[in-house]
Every structure is written in structure tokens, then in C-alpha cells.
C-alpha positions, 0 to 999 in steps of 0.5 A: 036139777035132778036130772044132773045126776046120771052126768055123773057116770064114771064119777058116781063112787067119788060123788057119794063118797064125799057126803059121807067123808062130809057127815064125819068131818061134821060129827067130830067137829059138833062133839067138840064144843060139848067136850069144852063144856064139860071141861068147864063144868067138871074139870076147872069148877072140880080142879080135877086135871086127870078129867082135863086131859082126857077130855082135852085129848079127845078134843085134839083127836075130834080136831084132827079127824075131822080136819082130815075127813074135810080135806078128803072131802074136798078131794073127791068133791073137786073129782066128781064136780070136775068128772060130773062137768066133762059129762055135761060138755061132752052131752052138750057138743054131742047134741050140738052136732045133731043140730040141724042148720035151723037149731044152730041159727036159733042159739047162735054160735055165741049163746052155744059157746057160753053154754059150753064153758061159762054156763057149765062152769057156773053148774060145776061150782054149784054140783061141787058146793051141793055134794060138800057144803049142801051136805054140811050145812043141814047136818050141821044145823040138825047136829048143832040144834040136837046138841043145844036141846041136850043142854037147854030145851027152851033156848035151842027153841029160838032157832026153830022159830027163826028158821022159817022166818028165814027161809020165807025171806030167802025165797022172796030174794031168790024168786027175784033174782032169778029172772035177772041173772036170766037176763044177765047170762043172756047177755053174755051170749050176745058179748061172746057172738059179738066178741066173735064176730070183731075177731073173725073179721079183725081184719076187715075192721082195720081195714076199714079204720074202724076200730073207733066204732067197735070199742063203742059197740063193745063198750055199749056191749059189756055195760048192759052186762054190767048194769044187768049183773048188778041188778042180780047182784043187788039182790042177791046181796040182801041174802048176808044181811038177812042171815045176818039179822035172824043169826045175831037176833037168835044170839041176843036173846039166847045171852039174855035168857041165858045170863038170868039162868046162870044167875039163878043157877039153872044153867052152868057156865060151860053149858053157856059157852058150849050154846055160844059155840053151837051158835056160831056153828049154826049161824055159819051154816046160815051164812054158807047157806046164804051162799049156797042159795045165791049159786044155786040161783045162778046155777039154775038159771045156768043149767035152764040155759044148757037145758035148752040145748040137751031138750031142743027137739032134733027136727032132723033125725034118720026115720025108722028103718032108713035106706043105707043106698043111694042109687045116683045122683039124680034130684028132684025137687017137687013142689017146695016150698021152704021157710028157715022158721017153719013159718008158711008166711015167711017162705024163703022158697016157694012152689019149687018144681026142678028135675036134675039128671045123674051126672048132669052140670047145674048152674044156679044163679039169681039175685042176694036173697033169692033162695040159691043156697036155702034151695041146694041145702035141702038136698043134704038135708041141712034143712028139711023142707016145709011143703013139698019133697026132695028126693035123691036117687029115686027117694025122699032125702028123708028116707035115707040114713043122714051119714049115708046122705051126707057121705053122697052130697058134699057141699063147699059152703060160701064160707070155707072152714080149713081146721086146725092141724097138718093139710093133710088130716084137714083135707082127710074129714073128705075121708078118714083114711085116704091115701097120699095118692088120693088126697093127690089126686083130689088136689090135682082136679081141684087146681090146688095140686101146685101151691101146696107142693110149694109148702113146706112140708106139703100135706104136713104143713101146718094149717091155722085156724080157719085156714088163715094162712091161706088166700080166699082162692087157695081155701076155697080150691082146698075146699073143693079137694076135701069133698072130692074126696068122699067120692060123692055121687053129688057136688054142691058148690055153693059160689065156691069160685067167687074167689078165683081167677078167670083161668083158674075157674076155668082149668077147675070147671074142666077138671071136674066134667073130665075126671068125675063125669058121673059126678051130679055137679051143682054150682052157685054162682054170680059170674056167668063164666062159672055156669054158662057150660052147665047142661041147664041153669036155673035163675031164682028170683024171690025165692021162686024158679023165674027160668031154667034153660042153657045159657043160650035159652037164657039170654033170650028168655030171662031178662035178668040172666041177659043184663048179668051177662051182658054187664060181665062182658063189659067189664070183661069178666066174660071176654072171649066168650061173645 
């Protein structure tokens, strides 16, 4: 955990300010039961009160500064854990946002969440309680065992014995614990993603009057929780009394010894009181240390967990010296073959071989699973490829600079994210400094122009999260108007008009061939009206290309193609177009 250190950057001033405030709120606080003593053995046995008050005022003194020294203490260190905590978020959301698509899926959105907020917190508490009570605890038991050998050599003896006897035991417990608190904080990655999941389709639970089925699967959720964490619980909790044992065992033996060495008069009184006080100062220690160890425990398993996501190696990263140009949209995928694991016996895309001209319009179209959105992904390198390449303008998309890429291929996903905020800055992630005229513009071609000149307050109205205050057909329309606008040489579309109406589709495939002519534009999609104009259609079919052709080489050549288009024009999807 070493590493933790350079997350305290900004904050480094405060993080080594607070051990020494520590070390002399601890001094103080270890002279005072030596001050007591000798008010005993010189003051009261002596009567002589002068001594009394004297020392009686150091006491208060002793008391006072270290009272304010650990005030100051928990200050700075409640600053530098909260400082040291927003480095850590701010490192992890940074390294998230380099994840390639494949990463994302591996941690899942829940299991990323947890390690942002309840993994984060979890290493906060245990960095603010290691620079304060860490610091403390061994000063404080050195300081305490120091003091008792000025008094009494052989009974502070006790404690060099006991202490090791203690840290065997508290290493058993720990070495235990860990694995479990692993598997706990693992489950909660799988309460927040299903937490999430009931959230983001609230709607279609109720819908669907199964309510009754999510509170089982959540129920069934939070006790495996419950069961894991108090499995980590139970052990953790032998930590109290084993402290517990070894500290009163210490406390037994030093009354006994000492009580026979009063009596003998090798010892005096106020010297007893004074090995009880640093008794109890030590047997604190011991029991904050129990503490200490039980998060350092869950911190650990924590930190492992946030570890993972600051070391996952970055699959997709620019190379050395990439191009900073892409010359036009045309795309080439030459002999591809592609697998979401990296495993070569579990493609998802086989043997891919297809050329596409710059400006030219590509439908894709083929059954659930076939490989559609796994194939146009790698043109963005969302994904990289297994076997094989992919180039763009001329070269491989590996050559290229990811934002300069990205900036030339906009793809609208199959689920449409809207984020938070006026329409306006949601629309401009399409580009940060547009302008009204452009973003205009943008919704014009993109059929979505008429609905939001009736909002109130138009681009300034206030989008919800996801965008829920918009119908499926609207988000996707508004989908389409933000890529439009980084002015790309590539659309991708990826079944971005499964919501929309026959006319719509329509008004929008027109728009697009007019006003952006020189746009490379690549749809995905189920109905054939939205691809039977494209200069060429592919149908996938297993993850492999079964036919490419115009609509009408297809429905002579590819049986598939035929019976979807033929079981359309049933049902009326593609009426008037016989």
C-alpha cells in the first residue's frame, strides 16, 4: 500500500504534519501519570504542598497541550484523508475513461461504481486512522513501555512477552479474514449492478407487474451480503477479545508481582499507580490496534479491488508517433476475425473481408448475435481486432491518434444516453463550441428540429438523466444531431431508427444522402426500409459476411434477406415499395 502515498499530492504538508501534532499530543499525555506518582510518593507521603501544586500544574498543562495537539491532529488528518480520497477518484474515473469497451465489460458498471465510492471510502478511513491512530498507537506503547522500565524493569518485562504472542494471534485472524471480506465486497458489486439494472428499467418492471420477482431477486441479493459479511465479521470480532485476554492477563500479573514488592517496600505506592495508568495506556493501544488491524483488513481488500482498476492494462492506447489525419471515409476490413475475450475459439467475427467507399451508404443487416454491432465497433476502435485489420483513410485505425479517430467516426449507439443538463451542452459533446446556427442545423437534418423548437426554452430546456424526458424516437433523433455535429467523415448507426415512424425514417435517410453527401454512412438495422437505398448491404449471419449486394441482388441471392423482406411487406412495414 505503499503506492497510496504519491495520492497525496496537494495534501502531502497536512499528511506529515499530522504524525508530528500525533507525537506530541502522546508525549504529554505519557508524562502525566509520572507527574501523579510523584505527587504520591513526594507530595502526599512528604505533605509537602508547594511540590503538589507544582507538579499538579504541569499536570493541567501536560493535559491541555496534548488536548489541543490532538484536536489539531484530527484536523489536518480528516484534510489529508478527504484530499488524499479525491486523488484516488479522480485517478480511477481517469483510468476508466481510457478503458476500452472490452475492460468496461469485464468490471462491469456496478463492480466500477463500488470501487469509486464504497471501495474509496473504505481506503480513506483506514489512510485517516493510519497517519493519526497508526502513528499513535506504536508511540504510545514504546513511550508507555519506556516509562514503566524507569520504574520497575522486570514487571514492564511482562509486555515484551505478551506482545508477540499477540501479533501471532492477530496475524492468524487477519490471514482468515481477508479472503472473506474479499468475497463480501465482491458482492456488493453484484447488489449495486443489480440495484442498477431494477432502476434503469423501473419502468418496464411495472409494466410488466413484476415487482413481486425483483424484491425476491433483491432479497436473495442482499442476504448473500449479509451472510458473507458476517462471515468476516465473525472473525474479525476474535481480534477484542484476544487483545482483551493478553492486555488484563499483563494487568493480573503486574498487581500480583507488584502488591509483594510494596509490601516488601521495594516499590512505592505512586510508583504502582503510575504501571497501572501506563497499563491502561498501553492496553488502549492494543485495543485501537485491534481496530486499526480490522480496517486495515477491509482497506486492503478494498484497495486490491481499486488496484485492479488503476493496473488493468490499457489494450487500446495510441502507438508511438500516431497519424493525426484522416484522409476520407473510406474502410476496409481485411480478413478479421474478432472475439470480445481475446479467445480465438470464441469469435464473434470470423474471416471478415468487406471494402467500403468514401461517401458510399452501407446497410447491415442479419440476425440477434450475428456480429453487426461487434463489426462496425472496431472501426472506431471500440474494440481492437483479433486477427486481421481494420483500416480507415487508407490506414490501420491502430495508427491513428484514438481522438482524432474518434473525432472522424461518430457512432449512435443502440442504447441512446442523453446527459444531464440544458439540450444544448448535451447536444454539444458533438463539439464543445458550436454554435446555435450549428447545432440547428444539426437538428434540422436530423428530423428533430420541430419537437424541440416546441420546448420550453428550446436548447436551454432541461434534459433529465438519460434523457427520460424524451420518447425512444426523440433521444435517438437527438442522438444522431450530436454526432452530426463533430462533422465526421464516418456515421455509424447502429439500429438508431428502430424507434422511429415510416415517414420519419424516411425524411431522415434523405436528409443525410443530401445535406452530407461526402459522409461515409453505415446503418444497422432490422427493417429493410432503413437500408434497402444503401449503395450495398451486408447481411452477417454467425458472425461471418453470408452476402453483400443492393437490395435488389439480395433478394435473389440471400434467402435470409428475402424472407426478412418479404415478412415486412406483410405486415406493411415496407408498403408501397413492392
Amino acid at each position: 500500500m505503499i503506492d497510496l502515498f504519491k495520492y497525496t499530492k496537494g495534501y502531502r504538508l497536512l499528511t506529515f504534519l499530522t504524525p508530528l501534532l500525533v507525537i506530541c499530543e502522546v508525549v504529554l499525555e505519557v508524562i502525566i501519570p509520572s507527574l501523579m506518582g510523584n505527587i504520591v510518593n513526594s507530595g502526599i507521603v512528604g505533605r509537602d504542598l508547594p511540590f503538589i501544586r507544582h507538579q499538579s500544574v504541569l499536570m493541567v498543562a501536560c493535559a491541555v497541550f496534548s488536548l489541543i495537539f490532538g484536536v489539531a491532529a484530527g484536523l489536518t488528518s480528516a484534510k489529508a484523508a478527504t484530499g488524499f480520497t479525491r486523488n484516488l477518484r479522480v485517478a480511477i474515473f481517469d483510468r476508466i475513461q481510457l478503458f476500452s469497451f472490452g475492460s468496461i465489460d469485464r468490471f462491469k458498471q456496478g463492480g466500477l461504481v463500488t470501487r469509486l465510492t464504497t471501495d474509496a471510502f473504505f481506503v480513506q478511513v483506514a489512510f485517516q486512522n493510519i497517519i493519526r491512530i497508526g502513528i499513535r498507537l506504536p508511540i504510545m506503547l514504546i513511550s508507555a513501555l519506556i516509562m514503566s522500565m524507569r520504574i520497575n524493569r522486570s514487571l514492564a518485562g511482562i509486555y515484551l512477552i505478551a506482545l508477540p504472542v499477540l501479533v501471532v494471534c492477530l496475524a492468524v485472524i487477519s490471514a482468515i479474514a481477508m479472503p472473506k471480506f474479499r468475497k463480501a465486497f465482491d458482492q456488493i458489486d453484484v447488489l449495486n449492478s443489480s440495484t442498477q439494472e431494477n432502476l434503469h428499467g423501473i419502468k418496464v418492471v411495472k409494466s410488466f407487474a413484476r415487482e413481486g420477482f425483483e424484491k425476491k431477486k433483491f432479497d436473495s441479493v442482499v442476504t448473500s451480503l449479509y451472510r458473507k459479511l458476517v462471515g468476516a465479521e465473525k472473525t474479525m470480532a476474535l481480534t477484542n477479545p484476544t487483545m482483551r485476554t493478553v492486555a488484563y492477563s499483563c494487568l493480573i500479573v503486574i498487581a500480583l508481582f507488584a502488591s509483594k514488592r510494596i509490601a516488601g517496600g521495594e516499590m512505592q505506592a505512586g510508583h504502582l499507580m503510575a504501571l497501572y495508568i501506563y497499563n491502561f495506556q498501553i492496553l488502549f493501544s492494543m485495543m485501537m490496534f485491534a481496530m486499526i488491524i480490522s480496517i486495515v483488513i477491509m482497506c486492503s481488500t478494498c484497495y486490491g479491488r481499486i488496484k485492479e482498476v488503476l493496473h488493468e492494462n490499457l489494450d487500446i492506447a495510441n502507438c508511438d508517433n500516431p497519424l493525426t489525419n484522416v484522409a476520407d471515409g473510406s474502410i476496409e476490413f481485411r480478413n478479421v476475425d474478432f472475439s470480445f475475450e481475446g479467445n480465438k475459439d470464441k469469435l464473434a467475427l470470423k474471416d471478415v473481408s468487406i471494402s467500403i467507399g468514401s461517401g458510399q451508404r452501407i446497410g447491415i443487416t442479419g440476425p440477434t448475435g450475428s456480429g453487426k454491432s461487434a463489426l462496425v465497433g472496431l472501426i472506431a476502435r471500440l474494440y481492437d481486432v483479433t486477427v486481421g485489420s481494420v483500416s480507415v483513410g487508407g490506414n490501420d485505425v491502430r495508427d491513428y491518434d484514438l481522438k482524432v479517430l474518434r473525432d472522424s467516426v461518430s457512432v449512435v449507439l443502440q442504447k441512446n444516453n442523453l446527459f444531464s443538463g440544458t439540450l444544448r451542452s448535451s447536444l454539444s459533446w458533438g463539439k464543445s463550441d458550436a454554435s446555435d446556427k450549428e447545432i440547428w442545423d444539426a437538428l434540422k437534418i436530423a428530423q428533430a428540429s420541430d419537437f424541440v423548437l416546441a420546448l420550453p426554452g428550446k436548447l436551454d430546456y432541461e434534459v433529465a438523466q438519460q434523457g427520460g424526458n424524451f420518447s425512444g424516437g426523440q433521444r435517438q433523433r437527438l442522438c444522431i444531431a450530436r454526432a452530426l455535429l463533430k462533422s465526421p467523415k464516418i456515421l455509424i448507426m447502429d439500429d438508431s431508427f428502430s424507434a422511429l415512424d415510416t415517414a420519419t425514417d424516411e425524411r431522415l435517410r434523405k436528409s443525410l444522402h443530401n445535406d452530407r453527401p461526402e459522409l461515409t454512412k453505415i446503418i444497422i438495422a432490422h427493417k429493410v426500409l432503413s437500408i434497402m437505398d444503401c449503395d450495398k448491404i451486408v447481411v452477417m449471419k454467425e458472425g461471418h459476411v453470408e452476402n453483400i449486394g443492393t437490395h435488389e441482388e439480395l433478394l435473389s441471392k440471400s434467402e435470409f434477406y428475402r424472407d426478412l423482406y418479404e415478412s415486412q411487406l406483410k405486415s406493411n412495414e415496407v408498403e408501397g415499395l413492392r
